[in-house]
Jmol script that loads the backbone (N, CA, C; Angstrom):
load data "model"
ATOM      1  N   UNK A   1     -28.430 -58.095 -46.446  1.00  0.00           N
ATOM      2  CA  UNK A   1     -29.789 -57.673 -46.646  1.00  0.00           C
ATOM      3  C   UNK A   1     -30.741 -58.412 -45.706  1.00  0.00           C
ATOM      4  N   UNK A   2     -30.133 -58.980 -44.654  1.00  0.00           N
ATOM      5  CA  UNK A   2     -31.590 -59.524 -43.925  1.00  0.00           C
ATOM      6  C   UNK A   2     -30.735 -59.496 -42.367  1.00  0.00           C
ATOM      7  N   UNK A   3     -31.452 -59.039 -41.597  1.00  0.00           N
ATOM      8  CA  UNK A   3     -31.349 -58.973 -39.806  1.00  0.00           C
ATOM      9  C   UNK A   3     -31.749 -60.492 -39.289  1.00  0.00           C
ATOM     10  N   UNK A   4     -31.563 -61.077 -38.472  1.00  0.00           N
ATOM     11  CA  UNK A   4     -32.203 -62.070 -37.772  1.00  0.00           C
ATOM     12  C   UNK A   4     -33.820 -60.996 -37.614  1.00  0.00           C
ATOM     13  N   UNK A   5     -35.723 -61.637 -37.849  1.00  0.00           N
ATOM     14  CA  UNK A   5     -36.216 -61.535 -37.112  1.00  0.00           C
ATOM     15  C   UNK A   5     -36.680 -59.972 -37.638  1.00  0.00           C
ATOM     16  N   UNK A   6     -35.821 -59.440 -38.466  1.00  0.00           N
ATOM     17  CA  UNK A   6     -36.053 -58.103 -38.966  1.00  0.00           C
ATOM     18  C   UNK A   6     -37.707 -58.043 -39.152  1.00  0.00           C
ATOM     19  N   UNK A   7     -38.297 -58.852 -39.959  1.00  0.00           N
ATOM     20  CA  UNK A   7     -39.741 -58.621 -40.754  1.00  0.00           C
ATOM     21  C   UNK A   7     -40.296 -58.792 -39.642  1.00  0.00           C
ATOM     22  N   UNK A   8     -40.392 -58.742 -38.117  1.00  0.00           N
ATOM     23  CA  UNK A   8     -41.371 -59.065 -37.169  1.00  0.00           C
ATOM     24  C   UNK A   8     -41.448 -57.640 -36.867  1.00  0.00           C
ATOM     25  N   UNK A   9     -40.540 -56.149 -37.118  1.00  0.00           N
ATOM     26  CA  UNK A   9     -40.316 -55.190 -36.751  1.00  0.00           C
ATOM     27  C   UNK A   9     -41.255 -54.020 -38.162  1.00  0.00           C
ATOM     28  N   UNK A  10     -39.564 -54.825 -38.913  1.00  0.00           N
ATOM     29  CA  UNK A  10     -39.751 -53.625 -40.087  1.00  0.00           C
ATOM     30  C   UNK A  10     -39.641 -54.724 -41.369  1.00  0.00           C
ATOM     31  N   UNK A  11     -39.985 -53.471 -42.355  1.00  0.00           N
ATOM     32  CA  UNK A  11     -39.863 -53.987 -43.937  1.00  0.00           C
ATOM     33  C   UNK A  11     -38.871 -53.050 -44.558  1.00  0.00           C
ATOM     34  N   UNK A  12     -38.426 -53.321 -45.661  1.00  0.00           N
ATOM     35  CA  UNK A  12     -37.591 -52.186 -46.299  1.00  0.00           C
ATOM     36  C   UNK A  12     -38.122 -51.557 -46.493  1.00  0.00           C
ATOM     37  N   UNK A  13     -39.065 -50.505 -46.881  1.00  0.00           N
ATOM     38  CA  UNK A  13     -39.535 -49.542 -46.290  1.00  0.00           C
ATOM     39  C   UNK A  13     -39.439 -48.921 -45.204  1.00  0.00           C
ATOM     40  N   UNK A  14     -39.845 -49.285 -43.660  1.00  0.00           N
ATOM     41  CA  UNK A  14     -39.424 -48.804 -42.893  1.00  0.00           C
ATOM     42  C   UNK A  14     -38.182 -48.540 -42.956  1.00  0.00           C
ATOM     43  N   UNK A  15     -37.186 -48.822 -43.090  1.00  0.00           N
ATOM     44  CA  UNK A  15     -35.795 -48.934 -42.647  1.00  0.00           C
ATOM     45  C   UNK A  15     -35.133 -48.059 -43.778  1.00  0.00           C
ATOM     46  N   UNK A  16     -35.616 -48.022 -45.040  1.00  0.00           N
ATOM     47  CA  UNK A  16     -35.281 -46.475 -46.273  1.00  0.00           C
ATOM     48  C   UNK A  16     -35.328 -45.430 -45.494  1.00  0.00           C
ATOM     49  N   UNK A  17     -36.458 -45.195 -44.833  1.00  0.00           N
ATOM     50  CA  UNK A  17     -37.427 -44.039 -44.232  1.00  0.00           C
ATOM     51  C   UNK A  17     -36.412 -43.533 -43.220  1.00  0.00           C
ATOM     52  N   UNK A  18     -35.464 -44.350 -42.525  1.00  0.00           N
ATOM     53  CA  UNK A  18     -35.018 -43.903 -41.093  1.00  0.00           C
ATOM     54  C   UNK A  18     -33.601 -42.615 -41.801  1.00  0.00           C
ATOM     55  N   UNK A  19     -33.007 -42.671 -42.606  1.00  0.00           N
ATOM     56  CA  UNK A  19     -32.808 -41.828 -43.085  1.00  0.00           C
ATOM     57  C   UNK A  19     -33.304 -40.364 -43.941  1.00  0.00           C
ATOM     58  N   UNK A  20     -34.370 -40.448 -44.381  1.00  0.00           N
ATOM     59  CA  UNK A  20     -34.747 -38.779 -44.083  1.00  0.00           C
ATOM     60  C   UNK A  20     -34.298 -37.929 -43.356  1.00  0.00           C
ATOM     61  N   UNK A  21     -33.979 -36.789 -44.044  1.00  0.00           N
ATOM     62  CA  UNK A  21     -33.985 -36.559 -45.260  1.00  0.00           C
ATOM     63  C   UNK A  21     -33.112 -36.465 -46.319  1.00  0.00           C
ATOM     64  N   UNK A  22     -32.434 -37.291 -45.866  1.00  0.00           N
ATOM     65  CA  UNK A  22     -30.911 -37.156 -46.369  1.00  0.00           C
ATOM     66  C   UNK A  22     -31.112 -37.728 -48.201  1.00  0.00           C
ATOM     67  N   UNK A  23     -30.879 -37.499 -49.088  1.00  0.00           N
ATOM     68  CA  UNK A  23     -30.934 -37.971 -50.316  1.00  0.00           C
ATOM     69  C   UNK A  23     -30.929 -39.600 -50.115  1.00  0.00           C
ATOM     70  N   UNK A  24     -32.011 -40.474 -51.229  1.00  0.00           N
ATOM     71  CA  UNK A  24     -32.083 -41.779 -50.920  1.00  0.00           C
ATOM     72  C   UNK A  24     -32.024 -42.018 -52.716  1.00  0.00           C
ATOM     73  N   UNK A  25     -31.634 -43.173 -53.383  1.00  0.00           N
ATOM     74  CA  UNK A  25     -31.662 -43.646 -54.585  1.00  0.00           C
ATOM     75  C   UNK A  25     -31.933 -45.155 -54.178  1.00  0.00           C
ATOM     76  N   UNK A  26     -33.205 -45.556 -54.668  1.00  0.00           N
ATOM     77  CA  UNK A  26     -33.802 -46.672 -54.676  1.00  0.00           C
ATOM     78  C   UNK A  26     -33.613 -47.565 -56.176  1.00  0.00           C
ATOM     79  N   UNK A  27     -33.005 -48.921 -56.129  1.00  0.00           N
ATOM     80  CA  UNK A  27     -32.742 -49.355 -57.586  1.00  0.00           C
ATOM     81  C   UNK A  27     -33.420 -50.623 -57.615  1.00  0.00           C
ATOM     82  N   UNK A  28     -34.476 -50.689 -58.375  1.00  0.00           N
ATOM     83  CA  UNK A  28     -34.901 -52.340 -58.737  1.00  0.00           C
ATOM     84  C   UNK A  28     -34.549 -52.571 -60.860  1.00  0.00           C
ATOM     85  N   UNK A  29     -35.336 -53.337 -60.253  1.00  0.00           N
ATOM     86  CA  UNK A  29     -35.520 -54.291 -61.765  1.00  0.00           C
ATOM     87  C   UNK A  29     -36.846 -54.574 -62.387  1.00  0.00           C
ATOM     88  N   UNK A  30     -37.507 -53.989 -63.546  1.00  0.00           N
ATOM     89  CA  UNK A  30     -38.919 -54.359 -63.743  1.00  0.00           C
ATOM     90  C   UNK A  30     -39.134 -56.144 -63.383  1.00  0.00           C
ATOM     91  N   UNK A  31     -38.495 -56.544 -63.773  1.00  0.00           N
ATOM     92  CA  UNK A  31     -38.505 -58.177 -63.670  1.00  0.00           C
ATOM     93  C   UNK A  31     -37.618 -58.785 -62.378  1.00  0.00           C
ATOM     94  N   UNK A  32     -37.738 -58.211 -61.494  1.00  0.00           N
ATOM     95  CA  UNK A  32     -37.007 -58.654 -60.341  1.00  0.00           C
ATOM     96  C   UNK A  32     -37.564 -59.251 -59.737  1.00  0.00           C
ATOM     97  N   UNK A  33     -37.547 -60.873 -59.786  1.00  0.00           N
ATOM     98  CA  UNK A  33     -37.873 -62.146 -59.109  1.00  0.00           C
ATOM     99  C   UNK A  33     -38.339 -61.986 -57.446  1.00  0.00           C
ATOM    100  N   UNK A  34     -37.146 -61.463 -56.742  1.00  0.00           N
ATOM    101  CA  UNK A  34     -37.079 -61.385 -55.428  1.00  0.00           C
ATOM    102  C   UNK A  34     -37.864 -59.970 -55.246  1.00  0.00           C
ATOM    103  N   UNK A  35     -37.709 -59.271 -55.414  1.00  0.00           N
ATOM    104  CA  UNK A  35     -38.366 -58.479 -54.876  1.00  0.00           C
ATOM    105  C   UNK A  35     -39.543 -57.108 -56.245  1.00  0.00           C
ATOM    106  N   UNK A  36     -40.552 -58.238 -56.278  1.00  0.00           N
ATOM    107  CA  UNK A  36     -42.040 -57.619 -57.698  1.00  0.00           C
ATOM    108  C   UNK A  36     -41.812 -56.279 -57.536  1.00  0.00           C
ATOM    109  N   UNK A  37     -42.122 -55.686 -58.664  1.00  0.00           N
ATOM    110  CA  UNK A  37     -42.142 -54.267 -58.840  1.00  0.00           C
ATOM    111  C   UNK A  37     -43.356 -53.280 -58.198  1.00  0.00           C
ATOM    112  N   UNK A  38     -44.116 -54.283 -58.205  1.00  0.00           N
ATOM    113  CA  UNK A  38     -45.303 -53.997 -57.557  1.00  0.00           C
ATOM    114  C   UNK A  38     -45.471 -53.321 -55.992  1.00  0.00           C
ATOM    115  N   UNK A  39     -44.784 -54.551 -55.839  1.00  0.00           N
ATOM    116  CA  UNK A  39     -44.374 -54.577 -54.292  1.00  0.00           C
ATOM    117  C   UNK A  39     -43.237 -53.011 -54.126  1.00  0.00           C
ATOM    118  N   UNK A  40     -42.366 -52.752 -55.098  1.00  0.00           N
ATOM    119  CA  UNK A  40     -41.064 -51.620 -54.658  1.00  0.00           C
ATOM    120  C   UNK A  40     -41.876 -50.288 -55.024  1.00  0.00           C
ATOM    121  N   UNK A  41     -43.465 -50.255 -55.653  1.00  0.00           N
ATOM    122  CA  UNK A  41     -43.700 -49.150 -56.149  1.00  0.00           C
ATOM    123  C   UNK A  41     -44.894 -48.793 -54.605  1.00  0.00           C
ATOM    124  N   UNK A  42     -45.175 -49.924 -53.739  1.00  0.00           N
ATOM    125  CA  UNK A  42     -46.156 -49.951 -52.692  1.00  0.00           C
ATOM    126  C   UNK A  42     -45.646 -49.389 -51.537  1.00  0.00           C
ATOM    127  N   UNK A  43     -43.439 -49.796 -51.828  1.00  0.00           N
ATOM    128  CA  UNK A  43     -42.971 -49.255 -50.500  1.00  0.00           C
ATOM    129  C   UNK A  43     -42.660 -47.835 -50.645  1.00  0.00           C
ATOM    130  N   UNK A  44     -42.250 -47.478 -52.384  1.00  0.00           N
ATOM    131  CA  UNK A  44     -42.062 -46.687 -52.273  1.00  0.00           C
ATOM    132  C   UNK A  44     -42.690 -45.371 -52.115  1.00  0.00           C
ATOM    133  N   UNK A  45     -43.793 -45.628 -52.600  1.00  0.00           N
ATOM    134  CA  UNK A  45     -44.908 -44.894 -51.915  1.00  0.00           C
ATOM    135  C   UNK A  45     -44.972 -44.413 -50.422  1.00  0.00           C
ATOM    136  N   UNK A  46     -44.995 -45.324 -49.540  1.00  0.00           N
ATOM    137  CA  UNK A  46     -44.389 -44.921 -48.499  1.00  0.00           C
ATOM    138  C   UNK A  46     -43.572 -43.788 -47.718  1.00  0.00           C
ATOM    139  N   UNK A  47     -42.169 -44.064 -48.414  1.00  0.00           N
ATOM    140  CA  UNK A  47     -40.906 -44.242 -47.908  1.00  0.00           C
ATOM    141  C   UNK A  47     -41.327 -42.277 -49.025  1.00  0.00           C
ATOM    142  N   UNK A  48     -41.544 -42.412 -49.815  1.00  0.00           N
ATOM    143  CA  UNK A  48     -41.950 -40.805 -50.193  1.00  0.00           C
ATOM    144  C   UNK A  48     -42.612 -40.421 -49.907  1.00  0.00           C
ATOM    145  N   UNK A  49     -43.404 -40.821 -49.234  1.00  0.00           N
ATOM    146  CA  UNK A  49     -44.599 -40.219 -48.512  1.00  0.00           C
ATOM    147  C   UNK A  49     -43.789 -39.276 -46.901  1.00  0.00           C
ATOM    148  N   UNK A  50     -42.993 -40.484 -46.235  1.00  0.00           N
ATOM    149  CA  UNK A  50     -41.992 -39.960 -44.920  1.00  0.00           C
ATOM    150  C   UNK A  50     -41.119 -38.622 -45.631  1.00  0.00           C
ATOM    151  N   UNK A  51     -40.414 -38.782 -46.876  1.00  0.00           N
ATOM    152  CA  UNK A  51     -39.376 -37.324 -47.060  1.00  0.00           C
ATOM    153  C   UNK A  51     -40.627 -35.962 -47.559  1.00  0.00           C
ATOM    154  N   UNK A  52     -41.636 -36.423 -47.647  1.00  0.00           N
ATOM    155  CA  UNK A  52     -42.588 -35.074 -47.867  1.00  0.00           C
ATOM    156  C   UNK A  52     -42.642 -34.532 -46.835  1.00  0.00           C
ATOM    157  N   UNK A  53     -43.303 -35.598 -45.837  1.00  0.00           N
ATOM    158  CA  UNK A  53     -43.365 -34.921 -44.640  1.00  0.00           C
ATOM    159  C   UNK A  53     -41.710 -34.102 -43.652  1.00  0.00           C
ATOM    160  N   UNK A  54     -40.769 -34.783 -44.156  1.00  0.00           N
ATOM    161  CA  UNK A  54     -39.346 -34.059 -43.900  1.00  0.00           C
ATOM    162  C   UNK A  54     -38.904 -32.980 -44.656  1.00  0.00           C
ATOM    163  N   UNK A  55     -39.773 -32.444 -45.419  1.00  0.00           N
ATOM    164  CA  UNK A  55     -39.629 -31.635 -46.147  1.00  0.00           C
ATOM    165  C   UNK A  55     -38.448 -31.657 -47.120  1.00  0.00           C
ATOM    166  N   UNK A  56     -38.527 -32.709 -47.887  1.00  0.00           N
ATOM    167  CA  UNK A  56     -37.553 -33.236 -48.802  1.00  0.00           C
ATOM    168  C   UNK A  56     -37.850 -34.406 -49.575  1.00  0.00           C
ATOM    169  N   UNK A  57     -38.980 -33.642 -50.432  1.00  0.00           N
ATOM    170  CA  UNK A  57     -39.742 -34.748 -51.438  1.00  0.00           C
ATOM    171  C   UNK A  57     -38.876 -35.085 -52.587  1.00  0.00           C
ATOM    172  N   UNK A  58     -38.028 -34.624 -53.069  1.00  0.00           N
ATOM    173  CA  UNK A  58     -37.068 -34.530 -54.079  1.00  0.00           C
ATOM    174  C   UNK A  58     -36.086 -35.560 -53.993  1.00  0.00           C
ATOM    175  N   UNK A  59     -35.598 -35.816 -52.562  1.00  0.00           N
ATOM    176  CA  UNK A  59     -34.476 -36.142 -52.101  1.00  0.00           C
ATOM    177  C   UNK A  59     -34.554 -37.767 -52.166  1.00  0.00           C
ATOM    178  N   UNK A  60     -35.628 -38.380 -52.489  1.00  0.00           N
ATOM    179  CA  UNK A  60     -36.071 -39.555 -52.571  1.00  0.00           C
ATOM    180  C   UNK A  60     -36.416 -40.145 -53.926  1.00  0.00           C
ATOM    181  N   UNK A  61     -35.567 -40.698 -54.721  1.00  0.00           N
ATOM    182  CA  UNK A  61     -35.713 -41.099 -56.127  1.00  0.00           C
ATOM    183  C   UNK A  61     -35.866 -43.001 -56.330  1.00  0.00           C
ATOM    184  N   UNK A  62     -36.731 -43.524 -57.172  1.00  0.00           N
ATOM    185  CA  UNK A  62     -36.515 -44.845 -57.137  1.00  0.00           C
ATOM    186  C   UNK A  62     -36.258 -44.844 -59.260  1.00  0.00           C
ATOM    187  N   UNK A  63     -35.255 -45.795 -59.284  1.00  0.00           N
ATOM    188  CA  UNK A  63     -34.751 -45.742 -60.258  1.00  0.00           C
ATOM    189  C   UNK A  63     -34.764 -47.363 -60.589  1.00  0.00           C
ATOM    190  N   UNK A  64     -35.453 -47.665 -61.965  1.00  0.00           N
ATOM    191  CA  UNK A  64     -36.063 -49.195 -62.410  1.00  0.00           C
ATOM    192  C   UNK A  64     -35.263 -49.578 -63.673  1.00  0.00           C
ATOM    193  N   UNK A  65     -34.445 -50.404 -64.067  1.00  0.00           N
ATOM    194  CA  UNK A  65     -33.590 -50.753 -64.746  1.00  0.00           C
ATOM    195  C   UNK A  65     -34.818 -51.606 -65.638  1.00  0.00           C
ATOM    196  N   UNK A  66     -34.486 -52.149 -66.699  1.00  0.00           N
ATOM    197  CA  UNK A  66     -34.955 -52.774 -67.684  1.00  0.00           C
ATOM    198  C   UNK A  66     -34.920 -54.195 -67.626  1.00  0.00           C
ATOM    199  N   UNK A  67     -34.619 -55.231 -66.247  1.00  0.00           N
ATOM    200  CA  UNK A  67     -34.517 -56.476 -66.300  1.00  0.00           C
ATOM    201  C   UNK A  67     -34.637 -57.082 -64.733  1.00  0.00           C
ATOM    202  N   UNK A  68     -34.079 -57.790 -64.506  1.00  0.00           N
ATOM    203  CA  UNK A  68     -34.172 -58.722 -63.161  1.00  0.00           C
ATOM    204  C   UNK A  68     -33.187 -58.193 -62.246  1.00  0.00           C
ATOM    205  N   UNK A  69     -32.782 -58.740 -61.084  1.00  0.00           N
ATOM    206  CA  UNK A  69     -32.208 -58.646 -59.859  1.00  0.00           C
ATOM    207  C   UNK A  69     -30.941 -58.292 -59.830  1.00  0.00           C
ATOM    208  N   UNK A  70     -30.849 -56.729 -59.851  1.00  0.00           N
ATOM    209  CA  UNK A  70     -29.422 -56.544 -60.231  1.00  0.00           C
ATOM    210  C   UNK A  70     -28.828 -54.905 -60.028  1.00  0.00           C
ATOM    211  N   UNK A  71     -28.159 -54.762 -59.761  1.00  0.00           N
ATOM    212  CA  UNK A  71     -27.496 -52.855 -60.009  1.00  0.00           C
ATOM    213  C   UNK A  71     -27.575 -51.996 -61.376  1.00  0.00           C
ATOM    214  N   UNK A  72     -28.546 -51.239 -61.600  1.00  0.00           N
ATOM    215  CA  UNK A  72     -28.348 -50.785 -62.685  1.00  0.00           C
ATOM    216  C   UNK A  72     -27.443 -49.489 -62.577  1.00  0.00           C
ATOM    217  N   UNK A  73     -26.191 -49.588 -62.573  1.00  0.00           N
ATOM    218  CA  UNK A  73     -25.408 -48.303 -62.486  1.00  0.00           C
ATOM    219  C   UNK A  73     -25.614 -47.346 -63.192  1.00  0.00           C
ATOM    220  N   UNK A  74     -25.794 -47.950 -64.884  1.00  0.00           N
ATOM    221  CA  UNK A  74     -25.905 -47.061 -65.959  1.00  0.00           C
ATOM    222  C   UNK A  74     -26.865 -45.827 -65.734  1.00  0.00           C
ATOM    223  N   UNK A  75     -27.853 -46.480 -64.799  1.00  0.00           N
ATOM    224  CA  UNK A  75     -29.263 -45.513 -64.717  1.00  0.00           C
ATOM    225  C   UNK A  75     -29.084 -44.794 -63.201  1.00  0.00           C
ATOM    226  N   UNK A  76     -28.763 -45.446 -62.086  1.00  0.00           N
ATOM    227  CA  UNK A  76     -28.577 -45.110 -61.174  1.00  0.00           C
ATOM    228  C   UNK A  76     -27.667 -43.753 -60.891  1.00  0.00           C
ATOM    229  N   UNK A  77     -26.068 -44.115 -61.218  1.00  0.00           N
ATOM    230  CA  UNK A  77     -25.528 -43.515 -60.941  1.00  0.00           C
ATOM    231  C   UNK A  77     -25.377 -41.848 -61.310  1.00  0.00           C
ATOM    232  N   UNK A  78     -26.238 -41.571 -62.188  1.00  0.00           N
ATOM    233  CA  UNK A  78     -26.541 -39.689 -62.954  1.00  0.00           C
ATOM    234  C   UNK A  78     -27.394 -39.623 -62.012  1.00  0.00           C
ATOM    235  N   UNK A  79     -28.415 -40.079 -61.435  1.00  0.00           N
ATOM    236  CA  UNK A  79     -29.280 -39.786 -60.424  1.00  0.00           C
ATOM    237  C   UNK A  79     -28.394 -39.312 -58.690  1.00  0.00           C
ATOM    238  N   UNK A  80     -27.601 -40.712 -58.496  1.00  0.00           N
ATOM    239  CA  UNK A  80     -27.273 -40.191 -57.349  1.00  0.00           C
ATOM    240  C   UNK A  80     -26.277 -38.678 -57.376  1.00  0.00           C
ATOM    241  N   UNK A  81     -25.346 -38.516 -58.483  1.00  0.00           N
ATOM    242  CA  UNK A  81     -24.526 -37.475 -58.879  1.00  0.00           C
ATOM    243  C   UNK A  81     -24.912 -35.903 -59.376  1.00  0.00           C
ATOM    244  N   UNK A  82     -26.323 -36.545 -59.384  1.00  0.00           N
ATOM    245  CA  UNK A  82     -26.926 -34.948 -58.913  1.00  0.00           C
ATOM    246  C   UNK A  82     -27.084 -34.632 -57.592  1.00  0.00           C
ATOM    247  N   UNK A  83     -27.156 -35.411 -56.715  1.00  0.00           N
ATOM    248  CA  UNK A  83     -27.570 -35.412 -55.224  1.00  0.00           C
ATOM    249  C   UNK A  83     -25.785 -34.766 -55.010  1.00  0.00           C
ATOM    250  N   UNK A  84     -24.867 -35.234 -55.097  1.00  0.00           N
ATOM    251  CA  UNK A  84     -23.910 -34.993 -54.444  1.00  0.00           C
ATOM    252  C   UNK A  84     -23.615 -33.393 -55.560  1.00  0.00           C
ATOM    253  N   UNK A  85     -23.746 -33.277 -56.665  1.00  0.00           N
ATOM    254  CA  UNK A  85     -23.421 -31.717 -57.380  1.00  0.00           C
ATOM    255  C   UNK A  85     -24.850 -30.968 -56.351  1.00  0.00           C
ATOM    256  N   UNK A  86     -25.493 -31.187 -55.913  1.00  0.00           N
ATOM    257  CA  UNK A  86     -26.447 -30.125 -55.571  1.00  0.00           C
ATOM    258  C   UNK A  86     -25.738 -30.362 -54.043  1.00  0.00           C
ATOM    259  N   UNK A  87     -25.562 -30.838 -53.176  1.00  0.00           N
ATOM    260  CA  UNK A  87     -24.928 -30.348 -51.842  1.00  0.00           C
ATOM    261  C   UNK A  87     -23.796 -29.758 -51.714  1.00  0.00           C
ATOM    262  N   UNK A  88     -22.661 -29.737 -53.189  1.00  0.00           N
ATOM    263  CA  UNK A  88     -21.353 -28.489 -53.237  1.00  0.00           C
ATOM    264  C   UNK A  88     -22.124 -27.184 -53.559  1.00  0.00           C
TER     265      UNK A  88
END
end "model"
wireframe off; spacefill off
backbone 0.3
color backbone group
């Protein structure tokens, strides 16, 4: 998760974005230390703002688990598994 020098370029945001429009699943944590919710709802704004303009506002989901710094599969994974049942 970190480039040498990366943040002089881009932020995660930018770097979500470079994929459009391809389906994206974004996963935090309301209580995620490292990276505030605040902050993932500012990029993600963003980063949905770029698949509108790709004409693929849908294709961009952010999905917030109930705790701190971590994978929420439970929640995540029905999200991304519609992405892959809607491209068969």
């Amino acid at each position: 998760n970190y480039i040498p020098d990366i943040l002089q370029k881009l932020d995660m945001p930018d770097l979500a974005m470079l994929i459009a429009p391809r389906p994206l699943v974004i996963v935090s944590g309301e209580t995620d230390g490292i990276f505030p919710l605040e902050a993932v709802y500012e990029g993600f704004k963003k980063v949905k703002a770029i698949y509108k303009a790709a004409g693929a506002p849908d294709a961009c989901v952010l999905v917030v688990g109930k705790g701190g710094h971590r994978f929420y599969a439970a929640d995540a994974w029905p999200v991304y598994d519609r992405f892959v049942a809607q491209s068969r």
